[in-house]
C-alpha positions in Angstrom: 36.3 -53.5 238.5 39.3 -54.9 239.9 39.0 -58.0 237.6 38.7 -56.0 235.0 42.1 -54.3 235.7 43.5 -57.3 236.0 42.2 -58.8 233.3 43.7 -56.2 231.2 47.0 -56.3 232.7 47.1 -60.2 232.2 50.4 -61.7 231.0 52.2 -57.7 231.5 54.9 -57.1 234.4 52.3 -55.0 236.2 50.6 -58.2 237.8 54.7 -59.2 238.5 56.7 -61.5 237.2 59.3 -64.8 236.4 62.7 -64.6 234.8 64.0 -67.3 234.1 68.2 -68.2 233.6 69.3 -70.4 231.5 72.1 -72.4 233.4 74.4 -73.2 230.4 77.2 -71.5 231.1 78.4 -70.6 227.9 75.4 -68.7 227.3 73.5 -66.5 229.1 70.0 -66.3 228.4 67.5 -65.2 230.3 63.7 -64.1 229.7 61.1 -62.5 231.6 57.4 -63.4 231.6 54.6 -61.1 232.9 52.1 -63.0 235.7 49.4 -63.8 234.2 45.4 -62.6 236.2 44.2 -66.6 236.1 40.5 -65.2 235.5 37.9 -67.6 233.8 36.6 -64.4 232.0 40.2 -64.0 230.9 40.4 -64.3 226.8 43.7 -65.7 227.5 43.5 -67.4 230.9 40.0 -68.9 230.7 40.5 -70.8 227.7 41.8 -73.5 229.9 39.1 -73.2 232.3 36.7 -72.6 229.5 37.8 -76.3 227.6 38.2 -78.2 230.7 34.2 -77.2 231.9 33.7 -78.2 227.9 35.1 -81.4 228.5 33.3 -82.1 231.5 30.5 -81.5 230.4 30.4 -83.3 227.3 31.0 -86.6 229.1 27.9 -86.0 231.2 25.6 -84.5 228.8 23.6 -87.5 226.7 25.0 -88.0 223.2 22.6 -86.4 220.9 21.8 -83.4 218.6 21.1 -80.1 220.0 19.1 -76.8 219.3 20.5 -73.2 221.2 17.6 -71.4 222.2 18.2 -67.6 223.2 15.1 -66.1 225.6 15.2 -62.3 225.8 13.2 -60.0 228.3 11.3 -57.4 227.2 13.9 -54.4 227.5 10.9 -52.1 229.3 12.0 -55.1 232.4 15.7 -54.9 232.4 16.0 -51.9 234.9 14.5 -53.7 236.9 16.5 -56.7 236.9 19.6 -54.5 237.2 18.1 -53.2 240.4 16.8 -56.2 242.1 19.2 -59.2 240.9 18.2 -61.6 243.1 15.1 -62.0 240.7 17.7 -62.9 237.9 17.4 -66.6 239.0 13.9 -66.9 238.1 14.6 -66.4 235.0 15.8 -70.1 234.4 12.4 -71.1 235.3 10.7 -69.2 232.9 12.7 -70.3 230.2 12.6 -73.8 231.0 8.8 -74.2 232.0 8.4 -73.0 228.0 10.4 -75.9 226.9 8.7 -78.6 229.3 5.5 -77.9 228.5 5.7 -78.1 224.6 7.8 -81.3 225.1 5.5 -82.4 227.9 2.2 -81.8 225.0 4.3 -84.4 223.1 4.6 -86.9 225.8 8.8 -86.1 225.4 11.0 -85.7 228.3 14.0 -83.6 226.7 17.5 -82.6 228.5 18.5 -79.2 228.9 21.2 -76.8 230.4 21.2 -72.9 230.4 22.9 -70.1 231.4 22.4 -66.5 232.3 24.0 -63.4 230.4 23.4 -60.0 231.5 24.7 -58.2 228.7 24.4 -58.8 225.2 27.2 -58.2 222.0 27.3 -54.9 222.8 28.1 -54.7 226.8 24.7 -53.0 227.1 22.5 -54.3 229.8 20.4 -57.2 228.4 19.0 -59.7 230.1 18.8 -63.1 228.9 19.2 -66.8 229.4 21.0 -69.3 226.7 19.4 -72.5 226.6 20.6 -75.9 225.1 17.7 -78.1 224.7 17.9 -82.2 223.1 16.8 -82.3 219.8 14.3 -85.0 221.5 14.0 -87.0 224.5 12.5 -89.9 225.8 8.8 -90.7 225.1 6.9 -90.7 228.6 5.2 -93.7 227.8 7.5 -95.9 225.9 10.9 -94.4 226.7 11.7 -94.0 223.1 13.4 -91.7 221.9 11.2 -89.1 219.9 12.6 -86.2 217.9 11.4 -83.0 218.6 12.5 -79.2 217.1 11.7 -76.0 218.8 10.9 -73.9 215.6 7.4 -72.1 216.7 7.7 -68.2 217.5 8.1 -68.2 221.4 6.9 -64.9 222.0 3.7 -64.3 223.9 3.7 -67.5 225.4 0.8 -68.6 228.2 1.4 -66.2 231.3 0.6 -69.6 233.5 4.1 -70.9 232.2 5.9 -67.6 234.1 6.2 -67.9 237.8 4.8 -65.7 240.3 8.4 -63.9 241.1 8.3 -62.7 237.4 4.4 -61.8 236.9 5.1 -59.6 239.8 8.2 -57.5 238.5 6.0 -57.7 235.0 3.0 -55.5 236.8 4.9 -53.2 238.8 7.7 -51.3 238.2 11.0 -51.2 240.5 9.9 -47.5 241.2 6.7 -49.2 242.6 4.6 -47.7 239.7 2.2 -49.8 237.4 3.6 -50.8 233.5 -0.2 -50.1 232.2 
């Protein structure tokens, strides 16, 4: 919460502030600028953060075209990732094991990056990872690079590809009840 405050006192004179004197002294000008919070989540103040992780990035990340992939969780499951976070980290895994084992099928090892969002468009609770996947990848055998687009319906995917940490919170509820 305290972010938050600050957030929205960013760049205002309640977070303090610099004047600044122009030393002509003919004139005498001076102006006053509000601190500002210096919060990545800042609209204002993580831009630079934002561009510079951007830039990073990019000169890491393999030169190529590539496909944004959202994965949802059933919203019935979401309580329960509010209550028990520390199960928020497998949800990489399931996300990712999807990917591998299409590309995998194809003999294709793809490059990938995600990241986790809690809450959706509307600030509601809604758990989800963003994925960035290649738009193909080596071939496993020739390493060639294969093209490869993720356009099948990932719903109901094999229940092998989730991990155990997930199958678990998927069968009981965080009030220790059954889903069936």
């Amino acid at each position: 919460m305290e972010n938050v405050t600050k957030m929205l006192a960013c760049g205002t004179l309640v977070m303090g502030s610099r004047t600044y004197t122009c030393s002509n002294g003919r004139y005498l000008h001076t102006k006053t600028l509000g601190n500002t919070c210096k919060s990545r989540a800042c609209n204002s103040c993580g831009v630079k953060s934002t561009n510079q992780w951007i830039a990073k990035q990019q000169s890491i990340l393999p030169d190529c075209e590539w496909q944004h992939i959202t994965f949802t969780m059933p919203d019935i499951l979401w309580p329960i990732f509010k209550s028990n976070r520390h199960l928020l980290e497998h949800l990489f895994r399931c996300a990712s094991d999807v990917l591998l084992h299409w590309a995998k099928q194809k003999n294709i090892d793809v490059g990938m990056f995600s990241a986790l969002h809690t809450f959706g468009r509307q600030l509601t609770w809604n758990t989800h990872i963003d994925l960035s996947v290649t738009r193909g990848g080596l071939c496993i055998k020739s390493d060639k690079w294969k093209p490869i687009y993720f356009n099948e319906k990932l719903e109901n995917q094999d229940p092998d590809l989730i991990t155990p940490a997930i199958q678990s919170v998927a069968i009981t509820r965080g009030d220790g009840q059954s889903n069936s």
